[in-house]
C-alpha positions as CSV (number, residue, x, y, z in Angstrom):
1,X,113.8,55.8,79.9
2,X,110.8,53.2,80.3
3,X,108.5,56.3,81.3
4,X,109.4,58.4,78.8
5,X,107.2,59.5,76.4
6,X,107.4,61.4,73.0
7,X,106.1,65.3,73.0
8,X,105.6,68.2,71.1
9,X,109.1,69.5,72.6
10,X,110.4,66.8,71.5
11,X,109.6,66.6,67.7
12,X,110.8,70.4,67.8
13,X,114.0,69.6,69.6
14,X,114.4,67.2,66.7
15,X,113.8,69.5,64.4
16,X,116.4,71.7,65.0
17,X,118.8,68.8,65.8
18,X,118.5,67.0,62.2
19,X,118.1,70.1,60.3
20,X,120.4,70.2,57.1
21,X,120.7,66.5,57.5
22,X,117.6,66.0,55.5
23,X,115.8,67.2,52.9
24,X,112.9,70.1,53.0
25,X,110.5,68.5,50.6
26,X,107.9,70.4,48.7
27,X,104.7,70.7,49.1
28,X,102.5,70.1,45.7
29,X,99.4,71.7,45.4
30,X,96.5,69.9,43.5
31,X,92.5,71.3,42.9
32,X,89.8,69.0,43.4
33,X,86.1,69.0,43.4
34,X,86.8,73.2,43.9
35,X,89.2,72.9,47.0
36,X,93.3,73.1,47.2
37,X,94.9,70.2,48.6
38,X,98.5,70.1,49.5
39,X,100.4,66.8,48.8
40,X,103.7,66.5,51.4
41,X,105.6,64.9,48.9
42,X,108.4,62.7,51.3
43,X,109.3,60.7,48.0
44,X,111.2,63.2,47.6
45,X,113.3,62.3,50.8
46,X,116.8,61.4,50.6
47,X,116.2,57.3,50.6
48,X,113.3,57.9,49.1
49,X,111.0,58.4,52.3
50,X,110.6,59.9,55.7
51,X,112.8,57.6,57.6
52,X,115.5,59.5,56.8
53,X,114.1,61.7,59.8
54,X,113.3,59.5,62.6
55,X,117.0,57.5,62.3
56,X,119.2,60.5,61.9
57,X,117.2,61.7,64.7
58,X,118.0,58.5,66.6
59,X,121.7,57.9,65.4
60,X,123.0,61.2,65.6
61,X,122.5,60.9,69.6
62,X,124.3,58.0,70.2
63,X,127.6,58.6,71.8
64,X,131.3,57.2,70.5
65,X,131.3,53.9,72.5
66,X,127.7,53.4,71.2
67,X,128.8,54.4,67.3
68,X,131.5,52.0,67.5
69,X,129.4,48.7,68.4
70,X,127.0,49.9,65.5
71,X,123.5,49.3,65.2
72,X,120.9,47.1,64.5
73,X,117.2,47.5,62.8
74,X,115.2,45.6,61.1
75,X,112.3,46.7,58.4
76,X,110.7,45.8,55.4
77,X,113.1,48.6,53.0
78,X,111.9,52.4,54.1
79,X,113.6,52.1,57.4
80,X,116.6,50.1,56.0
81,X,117.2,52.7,53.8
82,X,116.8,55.7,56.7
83,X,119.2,53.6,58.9
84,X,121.7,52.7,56.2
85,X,122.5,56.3,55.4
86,X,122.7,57.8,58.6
87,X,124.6,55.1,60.2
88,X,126.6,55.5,56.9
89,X,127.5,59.2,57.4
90,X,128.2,59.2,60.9
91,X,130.3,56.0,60.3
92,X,128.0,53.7,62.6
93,X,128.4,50.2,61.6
94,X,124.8,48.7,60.5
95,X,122.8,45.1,59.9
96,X,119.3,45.4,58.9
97,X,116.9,42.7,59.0
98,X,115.2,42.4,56.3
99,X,111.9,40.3,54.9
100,X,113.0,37.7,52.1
101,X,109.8,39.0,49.7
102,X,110.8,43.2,50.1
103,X,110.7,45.0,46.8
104,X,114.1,44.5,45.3
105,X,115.1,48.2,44.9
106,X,114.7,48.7,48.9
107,X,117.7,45.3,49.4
108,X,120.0,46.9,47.1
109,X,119.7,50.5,48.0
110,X,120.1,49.5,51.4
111,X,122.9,47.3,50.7
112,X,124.3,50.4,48.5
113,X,124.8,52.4,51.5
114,X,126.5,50.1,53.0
115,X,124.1,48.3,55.5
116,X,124.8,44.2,56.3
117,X,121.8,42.7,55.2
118,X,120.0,39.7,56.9
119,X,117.3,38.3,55.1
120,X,114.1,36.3,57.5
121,X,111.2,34.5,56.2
122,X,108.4,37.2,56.8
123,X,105.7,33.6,57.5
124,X,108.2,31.7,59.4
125,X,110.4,33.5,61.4
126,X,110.2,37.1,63.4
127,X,112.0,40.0,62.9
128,X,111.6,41.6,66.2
129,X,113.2,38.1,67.5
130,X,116.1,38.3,65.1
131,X,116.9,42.1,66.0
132,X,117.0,41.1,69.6
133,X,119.5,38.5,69.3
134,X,121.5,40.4,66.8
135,X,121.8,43.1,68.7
136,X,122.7,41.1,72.1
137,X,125.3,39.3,70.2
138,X,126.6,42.4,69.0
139,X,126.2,45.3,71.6
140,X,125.2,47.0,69.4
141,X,122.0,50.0,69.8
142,X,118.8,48.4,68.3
143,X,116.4,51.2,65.6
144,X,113.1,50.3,66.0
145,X,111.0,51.5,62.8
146,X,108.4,53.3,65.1
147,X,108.2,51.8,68.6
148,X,110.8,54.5,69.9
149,X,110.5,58.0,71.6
150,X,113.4,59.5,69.4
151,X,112.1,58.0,66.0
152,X,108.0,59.0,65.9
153,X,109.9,62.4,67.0
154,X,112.1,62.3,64.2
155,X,109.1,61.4,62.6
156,X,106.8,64.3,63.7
157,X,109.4,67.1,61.5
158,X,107.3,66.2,58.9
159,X,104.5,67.7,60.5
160,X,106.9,70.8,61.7
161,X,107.7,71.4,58.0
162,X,103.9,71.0,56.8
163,X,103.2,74.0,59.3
164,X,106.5,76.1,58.1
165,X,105.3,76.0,55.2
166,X,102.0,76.5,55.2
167,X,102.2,79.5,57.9
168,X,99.8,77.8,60.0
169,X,98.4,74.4,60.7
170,X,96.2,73.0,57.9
171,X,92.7,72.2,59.3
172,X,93.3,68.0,58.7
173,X,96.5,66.1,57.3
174,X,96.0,62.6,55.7
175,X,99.0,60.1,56.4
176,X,99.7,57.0,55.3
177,X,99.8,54.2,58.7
178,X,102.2,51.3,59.4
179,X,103.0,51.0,63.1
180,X,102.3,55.4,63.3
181,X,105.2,56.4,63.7
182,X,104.9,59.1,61.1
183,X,100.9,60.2,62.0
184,X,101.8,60.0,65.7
185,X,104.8,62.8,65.3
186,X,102.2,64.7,62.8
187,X,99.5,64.7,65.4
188,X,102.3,65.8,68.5
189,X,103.7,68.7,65.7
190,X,100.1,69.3,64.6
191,X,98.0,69.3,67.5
192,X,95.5,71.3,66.3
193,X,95.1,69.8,63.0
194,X,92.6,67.0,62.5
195,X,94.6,63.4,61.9
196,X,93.0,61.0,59.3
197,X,95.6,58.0,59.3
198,X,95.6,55.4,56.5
199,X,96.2,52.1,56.2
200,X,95.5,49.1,53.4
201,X,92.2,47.1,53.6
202,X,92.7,44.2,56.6
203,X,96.0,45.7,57.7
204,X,93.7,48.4,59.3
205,X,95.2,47.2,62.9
206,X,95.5,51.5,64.0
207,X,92.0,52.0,63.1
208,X,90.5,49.4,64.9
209,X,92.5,50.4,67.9
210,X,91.5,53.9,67.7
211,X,87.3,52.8,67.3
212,X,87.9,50.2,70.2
213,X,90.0,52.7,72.7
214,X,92.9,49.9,73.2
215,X,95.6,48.0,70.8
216,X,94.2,45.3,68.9
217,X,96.1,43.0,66.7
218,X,95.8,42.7,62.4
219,X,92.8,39.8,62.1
220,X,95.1,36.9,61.0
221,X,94.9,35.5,58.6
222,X,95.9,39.1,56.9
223,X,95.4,39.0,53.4
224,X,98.5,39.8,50.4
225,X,99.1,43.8,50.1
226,X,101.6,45.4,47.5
227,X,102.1,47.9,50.5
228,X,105.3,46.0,51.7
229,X,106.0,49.8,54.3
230,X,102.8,49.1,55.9
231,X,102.7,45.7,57.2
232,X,102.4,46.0,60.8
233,X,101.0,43.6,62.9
234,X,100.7,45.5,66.3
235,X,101.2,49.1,67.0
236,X,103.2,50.8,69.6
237,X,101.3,52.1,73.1
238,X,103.8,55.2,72.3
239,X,102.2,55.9,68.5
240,X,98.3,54.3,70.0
241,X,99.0,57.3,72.6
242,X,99.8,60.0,70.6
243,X,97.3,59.4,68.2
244,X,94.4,59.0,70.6
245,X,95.3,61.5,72.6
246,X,95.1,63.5,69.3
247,X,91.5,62.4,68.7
248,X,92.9,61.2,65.4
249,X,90.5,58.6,63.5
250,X,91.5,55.8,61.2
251,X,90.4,54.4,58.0
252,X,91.7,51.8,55.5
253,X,92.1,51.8,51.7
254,X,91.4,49.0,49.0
255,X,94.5,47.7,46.5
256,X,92.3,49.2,43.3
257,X,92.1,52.5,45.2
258,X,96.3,52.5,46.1
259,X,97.0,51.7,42.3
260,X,94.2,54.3,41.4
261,X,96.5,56.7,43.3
262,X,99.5,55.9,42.3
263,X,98.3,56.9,38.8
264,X,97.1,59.8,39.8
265,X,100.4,60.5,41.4
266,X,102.1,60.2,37.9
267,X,100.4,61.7,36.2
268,X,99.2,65.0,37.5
269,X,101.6,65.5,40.7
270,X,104.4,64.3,38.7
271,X,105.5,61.8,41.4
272,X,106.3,58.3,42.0
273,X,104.2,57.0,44.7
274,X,104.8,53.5,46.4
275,X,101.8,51.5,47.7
276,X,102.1,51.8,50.7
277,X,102.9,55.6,50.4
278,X,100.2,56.3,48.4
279,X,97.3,55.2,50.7
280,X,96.7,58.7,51.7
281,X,96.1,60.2,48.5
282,X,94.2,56.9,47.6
283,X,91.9,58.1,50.8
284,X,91.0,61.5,49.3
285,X,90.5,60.6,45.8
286,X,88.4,57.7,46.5
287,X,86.1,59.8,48.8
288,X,86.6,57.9,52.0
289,X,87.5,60.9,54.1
290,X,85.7,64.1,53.0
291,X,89.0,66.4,53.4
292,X,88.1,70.6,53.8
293,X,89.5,73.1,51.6
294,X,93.8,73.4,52.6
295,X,94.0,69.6,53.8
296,X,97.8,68.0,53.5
297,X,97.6,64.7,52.4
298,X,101.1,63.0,53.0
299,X,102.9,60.6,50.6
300,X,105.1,59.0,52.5
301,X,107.6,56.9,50.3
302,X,108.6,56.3,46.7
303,X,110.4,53.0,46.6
304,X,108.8,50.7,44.2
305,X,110.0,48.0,41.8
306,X,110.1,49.1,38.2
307,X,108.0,46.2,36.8
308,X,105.6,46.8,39.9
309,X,105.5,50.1,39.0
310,X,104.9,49.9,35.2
311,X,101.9,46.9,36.1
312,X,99.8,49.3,38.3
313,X,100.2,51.9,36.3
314,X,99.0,50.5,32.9
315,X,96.7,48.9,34.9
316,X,95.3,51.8,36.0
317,X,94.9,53.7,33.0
């Protein structure tokens, strides 16, 4: 298992395997400075992001013994939320560990579908620590949120869809970046599509990596970000891989330029954008990747608090 290694093959295996266990979402065209863009709109996704994917794809292989000593994941809400209802229709017992300061709506839609939840001090304590122990004390299977073969696979349908629909592979696809799960499956799905993958200003760990040719850590101290779904502190030398290997580049996006995008979101794509699954789009408006004519910018996740929501977007009016 150590030397495995997600593939193309893979991400079409899970394809076929999670198919009618998640949603098909749209793609929303847009016109801009006289070229068609095509928004993958995964806000749309049961849960209200991709994760959906890469957990089904991960839980619906687990066999009884492993189902009946449950599971155990920990994440920020997006993942939460994936884990919580697959574990939840295939009647896995789950505990999610999740950061004290995560948006509201992602704890009690989690909680909703019937997830344990264990709150950790995001500054004081570690949640790769905490899932470790839980899920030695438990037995039970532990999700990671992208360090995994069978979730960046799950993952990578995303990019199988975006090329479904689309008839062929667009010529670059813009994708929001926490620990790449999500632009590595795109880039093994897409492989002749050029990957852009986005990430908030000093949380740009992935593009670092991918300019220096190894994994380098966030430069602490990392500043505050409203883009909760893409704090990640080190990548994964599985998602590093796939996205080098891609020749996929990096770039990183300002809070003005997420809100900006958000907006946008709102207002013309009819939308609701997270932070953290706007970056993207915040990318391509703001003119820091020069996308050609038929580019697929991805938003990723719609899960944001109301009053968060209602803030950036009068501010941004």
């Amino acid at each position: 298992m150590s030397d495995r290694r997600p593939s193309a093959n893979g991400v079409a295996a899970a394809a076929g395997r999670i198919a009618g266990m998640v949603t098909r979402t749209p793609l929303l065209p847009f016109d801009r400075d006289g070229r068609r863009y095509w928004v993958k709109a995964e806000c749309l996704q049961q849960g209200g992001s991709f994760k959906l994917r890469g957990a089904t794809n991960r839980l619906v292989q687990l066999d009884d013994a492993e189902r009946a000593r449950g599971v155990v994941a920990f994440s920020s809400g997006n993942h939460a939320q994936g884990v919580a209802i697959a574990a939840r229709r295939l009647g896995i017992p789950a505990a999610i560990v999740m950061p004290g300061d995560a948006p509201m709506v992602k704890i009690e839609a989690t909680r909703a579908n019937g997830a344990e939840i264990i709150l950790y001090d995001r500054d004081s304590q570690s949640r790769e620590a905490l899932g470790a122990r839980l899920s030695a004390e438990r037995g039970a299977t532990l999700v990671p949120s992208f360090d995994d073969v069978d979730i960046i696979e799950g993952q990578g349908t995303v990019g199988v869809e975006i090329g479904d629909q689309l008839g062929a592979p667009p010529p670059m696809v813009v994708v929001p970046c926490g620990g790449g799960g999500l632009s590595g499956g795109i880039a093994l799905a897409l492989r002749d599509s050029e990957i852009v993958a986005v990430e908030p200003a000093g949380w740009d760990d992935m593009t670092r990596s991918l300019e220096k040719g190894e994994i380098v850590p966030v430069d602490e101290p990392a500043p505050p970000t409203r883009c909760d779904a893409l704090q990640t502190k080190l990548v994964s030398p599985l998602t590093f891989a796939a996205l080098r290997e891609a020749g996929a580049r990096g770039l990183a996006v300002t809070e003005e330029e997420v809100a900006a995008a958000m907006a946008f979101a709102f207002r013309h794509l009819r939308i609701v954008a997270e932070p953290g699954g706007a970056v993207a789009l915040a990318a391509l408006l703001a003119g820091r990747v020069d996308a050609p004519d038929g580019a697929v910018v991805v938003v990723s996740g719609g899960n944001v608090d109301a009053r968060l929501y209602a803030e950036i977007l009068s501010s941004a009016a």
